[in-house]
N, C-alpha and C positions, 0 to 999 in steps of 0.2 A: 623623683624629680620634685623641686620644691614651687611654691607657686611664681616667687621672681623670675624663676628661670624660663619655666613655660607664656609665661606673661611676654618676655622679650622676645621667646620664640613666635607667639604668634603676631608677637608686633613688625618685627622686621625676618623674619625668617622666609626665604621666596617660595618655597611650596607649603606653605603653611597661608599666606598669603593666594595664593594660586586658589585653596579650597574658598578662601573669600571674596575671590574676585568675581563682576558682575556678570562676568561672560566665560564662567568656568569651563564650563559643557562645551563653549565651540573652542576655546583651544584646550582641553585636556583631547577633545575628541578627532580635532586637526591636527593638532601636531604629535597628539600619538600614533597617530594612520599613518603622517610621513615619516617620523622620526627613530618612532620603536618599532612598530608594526614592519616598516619597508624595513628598517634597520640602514636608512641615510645618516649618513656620519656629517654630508655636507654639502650642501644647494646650493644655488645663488640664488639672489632675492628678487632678482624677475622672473624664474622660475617656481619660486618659495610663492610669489606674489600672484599669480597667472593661478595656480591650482586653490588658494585663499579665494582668490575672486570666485573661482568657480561654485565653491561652496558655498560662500557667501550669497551668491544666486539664487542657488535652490533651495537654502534657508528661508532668504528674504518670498522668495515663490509662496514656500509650505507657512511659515510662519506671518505671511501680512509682509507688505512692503514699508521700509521705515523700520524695520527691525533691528538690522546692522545698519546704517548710513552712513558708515564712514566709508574710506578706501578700503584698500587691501594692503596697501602698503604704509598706511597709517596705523591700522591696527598691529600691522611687523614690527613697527616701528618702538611704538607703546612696550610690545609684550616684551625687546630687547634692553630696554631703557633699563639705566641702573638701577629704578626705583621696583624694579620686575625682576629681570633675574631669571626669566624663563628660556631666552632667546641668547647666543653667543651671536653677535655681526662682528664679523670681521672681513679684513682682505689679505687674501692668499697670495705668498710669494710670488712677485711679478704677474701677477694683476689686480687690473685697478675696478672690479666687479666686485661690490659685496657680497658675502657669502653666511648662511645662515649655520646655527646646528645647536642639538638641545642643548642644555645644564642639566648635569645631576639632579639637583634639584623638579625641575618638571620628569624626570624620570620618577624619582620618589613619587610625589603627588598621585601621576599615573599607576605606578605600584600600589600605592592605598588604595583609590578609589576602586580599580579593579578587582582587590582583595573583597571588596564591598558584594563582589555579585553572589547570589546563593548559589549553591553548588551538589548538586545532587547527589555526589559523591567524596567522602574527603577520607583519603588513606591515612591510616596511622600508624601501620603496622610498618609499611616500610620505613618510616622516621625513626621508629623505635629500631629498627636492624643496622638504619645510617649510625646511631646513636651507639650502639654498641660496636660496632666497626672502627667508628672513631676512638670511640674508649679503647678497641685492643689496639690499633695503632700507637696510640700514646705511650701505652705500658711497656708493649713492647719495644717500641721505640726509642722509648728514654730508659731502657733497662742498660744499666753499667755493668753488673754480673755475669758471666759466661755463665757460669749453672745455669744461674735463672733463666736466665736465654737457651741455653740448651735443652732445658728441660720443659721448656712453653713450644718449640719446635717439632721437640720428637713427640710432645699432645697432638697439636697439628699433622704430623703426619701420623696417627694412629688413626685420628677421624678421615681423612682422605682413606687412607688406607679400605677403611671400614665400610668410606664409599665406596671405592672401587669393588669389592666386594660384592656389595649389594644391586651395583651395576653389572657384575659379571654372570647374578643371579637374575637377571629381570628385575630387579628392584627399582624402579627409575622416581627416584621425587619427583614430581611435575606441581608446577605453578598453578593455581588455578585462574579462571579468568579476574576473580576481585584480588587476587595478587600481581595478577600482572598488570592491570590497571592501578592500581594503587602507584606499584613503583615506575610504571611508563608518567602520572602526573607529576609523582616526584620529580624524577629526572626532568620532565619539560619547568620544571617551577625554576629548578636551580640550572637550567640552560641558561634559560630567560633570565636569571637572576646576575650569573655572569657575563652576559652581555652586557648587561645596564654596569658593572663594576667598571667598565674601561672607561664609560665617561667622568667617574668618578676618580680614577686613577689619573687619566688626563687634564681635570680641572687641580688635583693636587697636583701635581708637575708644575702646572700656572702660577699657582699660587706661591709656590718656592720661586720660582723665578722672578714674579714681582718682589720677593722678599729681597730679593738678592739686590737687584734693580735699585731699589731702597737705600740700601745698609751703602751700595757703590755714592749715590748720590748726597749720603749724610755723612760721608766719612769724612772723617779730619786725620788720620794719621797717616802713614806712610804708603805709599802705593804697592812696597814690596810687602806692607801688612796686609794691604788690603788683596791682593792676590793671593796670599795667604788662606784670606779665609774664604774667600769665595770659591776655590777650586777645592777646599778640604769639604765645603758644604755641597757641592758637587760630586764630589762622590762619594758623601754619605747616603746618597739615593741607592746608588745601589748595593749598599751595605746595610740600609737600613731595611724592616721586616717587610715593607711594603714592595722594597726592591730586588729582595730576596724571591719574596715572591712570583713576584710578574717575571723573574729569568725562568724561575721555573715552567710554569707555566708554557711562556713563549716556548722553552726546550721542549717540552710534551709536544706543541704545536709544530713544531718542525720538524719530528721526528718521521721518514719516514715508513717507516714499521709500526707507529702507534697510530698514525693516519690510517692506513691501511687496515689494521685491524679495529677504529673506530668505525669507519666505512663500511666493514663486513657486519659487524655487531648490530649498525643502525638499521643495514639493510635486511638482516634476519628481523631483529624486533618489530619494524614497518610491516614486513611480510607476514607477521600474527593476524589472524582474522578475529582474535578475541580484541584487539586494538582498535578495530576501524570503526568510527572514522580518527584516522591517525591525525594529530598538529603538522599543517603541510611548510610548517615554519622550521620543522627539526630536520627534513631532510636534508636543509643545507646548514643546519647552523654552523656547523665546524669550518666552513666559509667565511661564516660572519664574523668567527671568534677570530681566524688571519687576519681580516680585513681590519678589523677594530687594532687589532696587535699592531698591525702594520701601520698603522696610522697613528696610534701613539706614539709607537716608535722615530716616525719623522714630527712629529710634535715635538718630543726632547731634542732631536736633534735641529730640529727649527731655534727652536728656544736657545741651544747652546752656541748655535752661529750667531744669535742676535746679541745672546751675552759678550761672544768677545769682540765683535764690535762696537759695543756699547762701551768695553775696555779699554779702546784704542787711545793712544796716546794724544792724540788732537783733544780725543772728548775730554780725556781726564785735565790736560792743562787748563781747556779753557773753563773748565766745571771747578779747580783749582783758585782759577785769577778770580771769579765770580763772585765765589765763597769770602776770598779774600779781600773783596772792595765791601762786600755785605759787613764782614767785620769790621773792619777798617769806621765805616760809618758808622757802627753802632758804637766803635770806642770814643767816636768823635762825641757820639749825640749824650754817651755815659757823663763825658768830661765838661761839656755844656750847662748840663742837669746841675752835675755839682756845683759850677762855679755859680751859678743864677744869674739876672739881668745881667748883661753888660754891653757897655757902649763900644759897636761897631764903630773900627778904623776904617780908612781906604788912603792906601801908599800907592805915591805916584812917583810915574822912576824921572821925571822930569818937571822942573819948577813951572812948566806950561806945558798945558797938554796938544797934541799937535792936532790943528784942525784939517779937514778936506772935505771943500765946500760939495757938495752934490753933482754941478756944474761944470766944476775942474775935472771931471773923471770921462774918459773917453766913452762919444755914444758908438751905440750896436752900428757895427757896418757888416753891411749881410754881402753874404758870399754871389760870385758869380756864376749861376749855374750853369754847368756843361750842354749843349744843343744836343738833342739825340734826333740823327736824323734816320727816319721811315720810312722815305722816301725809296720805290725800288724794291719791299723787300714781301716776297712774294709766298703765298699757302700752298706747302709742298701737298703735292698731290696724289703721293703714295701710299698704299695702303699700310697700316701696322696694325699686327695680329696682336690683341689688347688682352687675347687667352692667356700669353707669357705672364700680365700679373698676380693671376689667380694659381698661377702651379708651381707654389712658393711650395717648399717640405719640410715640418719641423719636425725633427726628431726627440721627442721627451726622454731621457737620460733616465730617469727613475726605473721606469720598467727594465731598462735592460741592467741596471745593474741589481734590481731585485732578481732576476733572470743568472746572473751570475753566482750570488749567494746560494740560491737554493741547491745548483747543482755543487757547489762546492759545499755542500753539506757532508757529503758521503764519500769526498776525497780532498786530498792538499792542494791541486793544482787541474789546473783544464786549459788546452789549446783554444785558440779562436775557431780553425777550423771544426773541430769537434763540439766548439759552443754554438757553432753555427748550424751542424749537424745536425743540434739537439732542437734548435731554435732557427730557422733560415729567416733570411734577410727576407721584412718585407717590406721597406724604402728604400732600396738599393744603397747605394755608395754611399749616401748620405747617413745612413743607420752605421753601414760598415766604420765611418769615420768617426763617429761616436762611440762607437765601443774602445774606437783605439785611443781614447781623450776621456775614455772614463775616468772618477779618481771618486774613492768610496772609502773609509776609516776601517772599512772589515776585510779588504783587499787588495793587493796590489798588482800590477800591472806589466811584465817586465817584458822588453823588447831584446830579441838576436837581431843583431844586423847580417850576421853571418852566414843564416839559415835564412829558406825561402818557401812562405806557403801559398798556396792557390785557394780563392776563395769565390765558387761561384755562386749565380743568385739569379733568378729571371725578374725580369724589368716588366712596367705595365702591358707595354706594347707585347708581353710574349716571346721577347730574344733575351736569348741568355748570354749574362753577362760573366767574365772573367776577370780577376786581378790576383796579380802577383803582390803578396806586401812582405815584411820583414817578418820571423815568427814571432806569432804574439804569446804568453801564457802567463794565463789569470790564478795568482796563488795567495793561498790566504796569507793574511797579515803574520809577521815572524814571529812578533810576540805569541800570538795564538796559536798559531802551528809549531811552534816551539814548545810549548806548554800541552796542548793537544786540546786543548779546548773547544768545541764545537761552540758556546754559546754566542750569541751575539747578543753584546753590551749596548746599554744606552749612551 
């Protein structure tokens, strides 16, 4: 790297910045506890603010009073500011509650400094076995040759073989404790590591999206061009390596059978007594890495609904007319320029102009207003049970049709009854009416009027409830079940 470049990097670069800020220690230290640490993807900022305060306390306690003296919501405020770069605020579809969550960026920062602690132990042996893994993956991998392929296979199985062998004899390789340490640190480094990638995957999504945002708002040519190229840039995402990837991935993650035998695997490995004390972070991360999936996931698709709204034909005319008064005046002010001084005219469409004194103009005459008479009208004296405002039911749509996806992972199609089976109602009627008004891009929906199912479900009060509706059944999208495609697209 050359010195200009490092130079602007530490100038405006926001985790480069972070390491020089005055008060590094309390937010590398806060907001890695909530952010990485908890692994929150997303607070709200009287929430974010309330646990800041608290810390802030027993700082200002141990440290001298006057320490920190601002808010708590002042210093939220600072760390989100463009000129930072630490903090994402934003507000979440249909509500009006700000909501906090890191940047890449303070991920990285965090990542350095941490790397800073000494370490009593640092494997290298298993790096060096990733490192040839990945090299035979590649070779093999990218080999065009049937021989050569053939003949790298039947090595591979000469050495299996050879183990089997050796294993039929008592011969058993075992690990030792500094190898199994070794590659238990690896694996928790590159857990850790791919977690922090999704925030970085989802600030790049952003970033295209503003681009897009952009190119819609400066365009001067045809609206069928410009649809053109915004939906070809659209789904260059998922053709490009980055989108290539993250399907990947996500498919590993929804796999029921690799779940399954990740869960077995972690649980043997935690279960080593040469491990412990084992990182109590790894028992769920395969959690973490859904929840982060799932949430970038509804990020593109957040993003994609704002873009074609942003599309609609109201915005584009009046962003059109706007563009075109802008011009308009600038060829005025071109034509001005050239011609230089000149003496303003003023045409009158009549040899006299017409006057209207002040006086001739009719004054305000205010309206009569209507008597309301109160006389007579009396404070009803019945009681009303004020509990009905409070047992309002919202049903959130998201989980149930994450709830749908998954079990159509492993088949084409699913009954309601049997989705309810898997999943029972637990908002009664009002859940049930929501499944039936679901509408999802990875599935549809399809109604018999013909056919009749019964779908029961117990209410708070403990009675069970019945209804008869039309048969419902949930099947994947045609394109995709046509194709056979399991994955699900951004």
């Amino acid at each position: 790297m050359q010195y200009d470049e490092l130079e602007a990097m530490r100038r405006h670069h926001p985790a480069w910045r972070l390491l020089q800020a005055q008060h590094a220690p309390l937010i590398l230290s806060f907001l890695g506890a909530v952010f990485i640490d908890e692994n929150v993807r997303s607070i709200s900022a009287y929430d974010l603010a309330i646990r800041l305060d608290d810390q802030l306390y027993h700082l200002n306690d141990h440290l001298g009073a006057g320490t920190f003296p601002r808010r708590a919501e002042a210093y939220l405020d600072d760390w989100a500011a463009p000129e930072s770069g630490w903090l994402r605020k934003y507000y979440p579809s249909g509500s009006g509650v700000a909501h906090f969550d890191a940047t890449a960026d303070l991920e990285k920062a965090h990542t350095w400094v941490t790397s800073l602690r000494a370490r009593a132990f640092v494997g290298t042996e298993s790096r060096l076995a990733t490192v040839f893994d990945l090299l035979e993956q590649m070779a093999h991998g990218g080999e065009s040759d049937p021989e050569v392929r053939l003949a790298d296979l039947e090595q591979r199985r000469r050495e299996l073989d050879l183990q089997i062998e050796r294993a039929r004899a008592g011969h058993v390789d075992l690990l030792d404790a500094t190898g199994l340490r070794d590659r238990y640190q690896q694996f928790t480094s590159t857990a850790q590591a791919l977690l922090s990638d999704f925030r970085e995957v989802e600030e790049n999504f952003r970033a295209l999206d503003r681009g897009l945002r952009e190119r819609v708002a400066t365009w001067n040519g045809s609206k069928g061009e410009l649809l053109d190229d915004v939906l070809g840039s659209r789904s260059s995402i998922a053709e490009s390596d980055q989108g290539r990837s993250f399907h990947a991935f996500y498919d590993f993650l929804l796999s029921q059978s690799r779940q399954e035998q990740f869960i077995e695997l972690l649980n043997r490995v935690h279960a080593m007594p040469e491990l412990w004390p084992v990182d109590a972070r790894m028992s769920h991360v395969h959690y973490d890495w859904l929840e982060a999936g799932e949430r970038t996931q509804a990020t593109v698709r957040l993003l994609s609904e704002q873009l074609r709204r942003f599309l609609d034909d109201q915005v584009w005319l009046e962003n059109r007319r706007v563009v075109e008064l802008l011009h308009g005046i600038e060829a005025k002010a071109l034509q001005l320029r050239d011609i230089g001084p000149v003496t303003l005219h003023v045409e009158m469409a009549a040899t006299s102009p017409s006057i209207v004194l002040p006086m001739e103009r009719p004054l305000y005459t205010a309206q009569e207003k209507a008597p309301i008479a109160s006389a007579g009208v009396e404070r009803d004296r019945g009681e009303v049970d004020t509990s009905l405002l409070f047992e309002q039911v919202y049903v959130d749509p998201v989980p149930l049709g994450l709830a749908v996806r998954q079990l159509l992972q492993e088949r084409d199609q699913i009954g309601l009854d049997e989705l309810i089976e898997h999943r029972p109602l637990e908002l009664g009627l009002a859940e049930l009416v929501t499944y039936l008004s679901l509408e999802d891009p990875d599935f549809d929906v399809v109604f018999d009027e013909t056919q009749r199912c019964t779908v029961t479900w117990v209410d708070a009060d403990g009675v069970q409830r019945r209804a008869r509706v039309p048969a419902v059944t949930f099947t994947r999208s045609g394109a995709r079940a046509a194709a056979g495609d399991r994955r699900w697209t951004l």
